[in-house]
N, C-alpha and C positions, 0 to 999 in steps of 0.2 A: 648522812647525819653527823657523821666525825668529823668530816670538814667544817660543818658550819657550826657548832657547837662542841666546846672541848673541857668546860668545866661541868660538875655535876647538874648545877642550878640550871645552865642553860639548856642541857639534854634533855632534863625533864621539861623548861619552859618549850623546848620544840616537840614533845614527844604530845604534850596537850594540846599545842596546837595542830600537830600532824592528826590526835584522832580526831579531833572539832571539825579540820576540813574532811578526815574518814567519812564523820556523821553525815555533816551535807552533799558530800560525793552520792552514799550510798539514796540519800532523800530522794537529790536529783533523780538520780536512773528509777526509781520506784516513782518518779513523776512521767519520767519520760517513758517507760512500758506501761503504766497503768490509764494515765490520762489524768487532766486536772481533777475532774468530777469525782473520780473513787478515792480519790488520794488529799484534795485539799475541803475544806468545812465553806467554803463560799461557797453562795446558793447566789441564784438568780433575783433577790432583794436583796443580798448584801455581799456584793461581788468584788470588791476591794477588801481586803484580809488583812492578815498580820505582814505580810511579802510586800507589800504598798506601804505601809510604816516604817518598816525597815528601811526600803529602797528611799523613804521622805527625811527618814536617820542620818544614813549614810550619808544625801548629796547637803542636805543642810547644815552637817559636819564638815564636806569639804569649803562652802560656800563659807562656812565661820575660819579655818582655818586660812583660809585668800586671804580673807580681809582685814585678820588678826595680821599674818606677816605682813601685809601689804602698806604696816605702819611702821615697818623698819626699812625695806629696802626703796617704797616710793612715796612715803610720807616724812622719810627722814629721822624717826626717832630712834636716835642709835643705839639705846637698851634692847628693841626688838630688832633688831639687827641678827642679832648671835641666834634665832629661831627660823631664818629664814628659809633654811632649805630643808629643813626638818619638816618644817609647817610646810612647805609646798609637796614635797615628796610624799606625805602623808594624805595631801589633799589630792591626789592624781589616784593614790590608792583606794579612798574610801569611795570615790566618785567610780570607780571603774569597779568596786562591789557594789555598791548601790543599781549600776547598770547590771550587773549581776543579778541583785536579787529582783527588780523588775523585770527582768528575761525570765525568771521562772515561773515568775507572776504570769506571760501571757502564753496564751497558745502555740503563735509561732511570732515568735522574734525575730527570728532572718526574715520573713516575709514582710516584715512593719521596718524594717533597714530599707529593704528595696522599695515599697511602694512608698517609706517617707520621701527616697529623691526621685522616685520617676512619676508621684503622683502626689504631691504636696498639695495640702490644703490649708491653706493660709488663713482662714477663719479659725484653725482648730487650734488652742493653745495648748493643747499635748503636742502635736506640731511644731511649736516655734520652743515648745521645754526640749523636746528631744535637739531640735535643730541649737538654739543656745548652749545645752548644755553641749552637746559637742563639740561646738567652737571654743568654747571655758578647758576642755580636756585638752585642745591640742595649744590653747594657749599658755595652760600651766605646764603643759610638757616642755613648750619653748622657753619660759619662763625657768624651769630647774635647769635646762641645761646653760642656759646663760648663769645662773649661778653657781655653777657645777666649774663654770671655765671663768668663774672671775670675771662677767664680761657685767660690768655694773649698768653701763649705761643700756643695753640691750634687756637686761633683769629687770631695770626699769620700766623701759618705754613697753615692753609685755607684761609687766606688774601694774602697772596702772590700764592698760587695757583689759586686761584680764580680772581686775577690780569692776570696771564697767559691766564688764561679761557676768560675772557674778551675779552683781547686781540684781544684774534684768534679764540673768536665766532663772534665781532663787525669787523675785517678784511674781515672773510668771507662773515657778511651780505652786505660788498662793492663788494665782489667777485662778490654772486650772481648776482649783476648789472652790475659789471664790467665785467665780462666774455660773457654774448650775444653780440657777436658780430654781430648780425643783427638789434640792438641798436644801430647806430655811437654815439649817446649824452651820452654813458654811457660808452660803450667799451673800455678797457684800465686798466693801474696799479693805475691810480689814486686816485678812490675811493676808495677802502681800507684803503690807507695813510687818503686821508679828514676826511670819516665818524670816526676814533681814533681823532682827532684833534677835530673837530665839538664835538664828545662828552664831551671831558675836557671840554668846552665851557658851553654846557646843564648842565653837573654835578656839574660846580660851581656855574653857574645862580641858578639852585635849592636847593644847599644849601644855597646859601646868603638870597633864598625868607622863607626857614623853621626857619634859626637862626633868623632871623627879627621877622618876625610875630611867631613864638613858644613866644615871649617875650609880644611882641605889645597885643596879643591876652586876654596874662595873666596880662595885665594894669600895665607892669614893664617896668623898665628901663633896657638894655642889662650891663650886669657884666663889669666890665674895662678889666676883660680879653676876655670876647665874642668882644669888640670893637676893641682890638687890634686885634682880628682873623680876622675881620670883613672888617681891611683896609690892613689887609695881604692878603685876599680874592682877594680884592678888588686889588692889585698891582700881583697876580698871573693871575684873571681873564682880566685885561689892555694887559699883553704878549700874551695870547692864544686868544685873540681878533684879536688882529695886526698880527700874524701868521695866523689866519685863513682870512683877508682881505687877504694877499697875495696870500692864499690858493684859494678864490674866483676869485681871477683876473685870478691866471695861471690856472682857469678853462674854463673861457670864451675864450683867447687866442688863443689854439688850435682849437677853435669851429669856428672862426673867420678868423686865418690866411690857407690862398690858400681858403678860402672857401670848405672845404672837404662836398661831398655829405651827407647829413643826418645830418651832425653834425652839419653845417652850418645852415637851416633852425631851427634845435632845437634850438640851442643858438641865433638866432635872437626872435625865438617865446619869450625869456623870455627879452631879451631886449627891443627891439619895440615890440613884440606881444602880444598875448593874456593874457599873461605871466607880462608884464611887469611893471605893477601896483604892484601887488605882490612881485616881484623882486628888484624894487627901492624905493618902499616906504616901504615895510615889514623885507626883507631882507637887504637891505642896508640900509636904514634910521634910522628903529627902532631897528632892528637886530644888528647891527655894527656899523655904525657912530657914533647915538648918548651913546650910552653905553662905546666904546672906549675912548668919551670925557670927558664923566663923570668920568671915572676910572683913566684916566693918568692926570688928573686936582687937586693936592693935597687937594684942598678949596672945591670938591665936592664929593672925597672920602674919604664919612663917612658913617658911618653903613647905613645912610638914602641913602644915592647915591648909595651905593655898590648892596644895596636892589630892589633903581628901576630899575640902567643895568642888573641885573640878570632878571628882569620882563620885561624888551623889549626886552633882548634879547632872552627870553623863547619862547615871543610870536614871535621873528624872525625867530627863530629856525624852528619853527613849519612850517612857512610858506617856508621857504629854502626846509626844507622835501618835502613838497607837490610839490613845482615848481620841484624838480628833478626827483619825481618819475614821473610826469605828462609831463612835457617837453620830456623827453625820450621818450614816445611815440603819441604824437602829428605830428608826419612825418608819413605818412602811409608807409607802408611796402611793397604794392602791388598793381598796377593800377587796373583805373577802381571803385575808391572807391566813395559811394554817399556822399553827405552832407560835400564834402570840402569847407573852409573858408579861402582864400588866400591861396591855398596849404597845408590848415593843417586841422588837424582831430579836432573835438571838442568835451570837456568834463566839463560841470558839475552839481558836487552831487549833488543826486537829499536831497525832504526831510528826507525820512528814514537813508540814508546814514548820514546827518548832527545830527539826531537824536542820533546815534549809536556813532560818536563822542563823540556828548556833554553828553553822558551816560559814557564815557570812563573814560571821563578829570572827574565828578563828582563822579562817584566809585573807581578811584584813590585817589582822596583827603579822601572821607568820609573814606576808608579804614585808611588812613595813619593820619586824626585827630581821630577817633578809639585808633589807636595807640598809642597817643599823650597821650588820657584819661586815659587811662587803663594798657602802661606798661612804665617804668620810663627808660629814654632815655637819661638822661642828661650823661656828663661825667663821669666815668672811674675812680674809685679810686684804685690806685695804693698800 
């Protein structure tokens, strides 16, 4: 701990993250001696949890930060330039917690590694999400290390494939949802388009919070050109705000108009229901409202405002994750069900589960200030 941290600020920043991953160390071993059943709150009607949100957090986080850098080193705009390999090395991290927290999700992980290649089923799009996003991890790893070694043209030509990869690994993880059509709150084209949209959102929030604090941290002031990035962020991240409120409304809409079977009780669960705290005060308030105001207000987008919509809207994000994956299955699927509440199923995480979280979000970060200490990250000298 004395080598990687040597001022006060930093010992305690690593002594919190050290318990956070304590917590989910110890979660873990209480999952893995106990068994999911005694340890986690999914039941056999609502067997996607809080560990599924997360694991939809994390990779749609990395899928935003690809795409955010991927407009400096292969789209050419040289203000995002100077975020490149922060934004990648960051994305290699969250995506390999996010497999993290899906691995505690299932029962046996090693067994679904080995049966994905010696028994692939190519009809199945958890199939080709697992298969994608695997090829997106070793792309972004080829991808940092070409930036790592200056090698611009090679950053490239795997920076725009790995843009591809993105793409059409974060489309299919909407598929996966989108396609049960014994889900009406999920069924349909729609998610695919959102969760691409929703991630630009995550990918910029997370870099406005690393360019911030990487500085704040090291008791400096941000460069004149990190501030110009910073309110350029800041007038990028205001657009894909106000795109995605739109995106939110024409989600509720269909759920809403004729009142369609299933779809209709979902989308009230998160308006008036169980749901709906979550939904109006996390997702809408602190998620989008107030973050949208801050960014399209000239006098309040500056590095310090840019900094905290990225930080409500992080934590909105999060909470949007969870009410979608959880609303979708909150309508039972087959009569006869015990322990309904106004019609609807209920769900929540128990302690282990919140453990396994707050293990996830604190071995992400400790991983990625690791980083910070130990390998140089700044810009790109040409």
């Amino acid at each position: 701990m004395t080598a990687i941290a040597k001022r006060p600020g930093e010992l305690l920043w690593f002594a919190l993250l050290g318990a956070g991953v304590l917590i989910g160390a110890v979660s873990a071993v209480t999952v893995l001696i106990k068994g999911h059943a005694h340890v986690y709150n999914v039941t056999r009607e609502i067997p996607w949890g809080i560990l599924i949100a997360t694991y939809v957090f994390f990779v749609v986080s990395s899928t935003g930060l690809c795409l955010v850098s991927s407009l400096g080193h292969v789209f050419g705009i040289e203000k995002f330039e100077l975020i490149g390999r922060r934004a990648i090395i960051l994305a290699i991290i969250t995506l390999i917690t996010g497999f993290g927290a899906i691995g505690m999700e299932l029962n046996h992980p090693i067994r679904m590694g080995i049966y994905t290649i010696l028994s692939p089923n190519f009809a199945s799009p958890i199939w080709w999400m697992g298969t994608l996003y695997g090829l997106y991890l070793a792309l972004l790893c080829g991808e940092f290390y070409f930036l790592m070694k200056g090698h611009h043209k090679g950053a490239f030509a795997l920076g725009m494939i790995g843009f591809i990869a993105a793409i059409s690994a974060h489309s299919n993880l909407g598929a996966v949802f989108g396609l049960l059509e014994a889900r009406p709150y999920w069924h349909g084209s729609f998610l695919p388009i959102y969760f691409i949209l929703s991630a630009l959102v995550s990918g910029g929030a997370l870099v406005a919070l690393f360019v911030y604090f990487n500085h704040k941290f090291r008791g400096i002031d941000l460069p004149d050109h990190y501030q110009e990035f910073m309110v350029s962020l800041g007038k990028l991240q205001a657009l894909f705000l106000t795109i995605l409120i739109f995106f939110v409304i024409w989600k509720i809409i269909p759920g809403l108009y004729g009142q369609p079977p299933g779809k209709y009780e979902a989308t009230m669960a998160t308006l008036t229901g169980p749901l709906a705290f979550n939904f109006w005060f996390f997702e809408v308030l602190i998620g989008l409202l107030i973050p949208v105001t801050i960014l399209l207000n000239r006098a309040t987008r500056t590095p310090f405002g840019v900094m905290v919509a990225g930080l409500l809207s992080t934590a909105g994000i999060f909470f949007m994750r969870y009410d979608l994956v959880i609303a979708g299955q909150l309508v039972p699927m087959r009569e006869g069900v015990d322990g309904l509440v106004n019609g609807l199923l209920t769900y929540t995480p128990s302690i282990t589960e919140l453990g396994i979280v707050i293990g996830a979000m604190a071995f992400c970060l400790l991983l990625y200030s690791i980083a910070e200490k130990f390998l140089y990250l700044g810009e790109q000298k040409h």
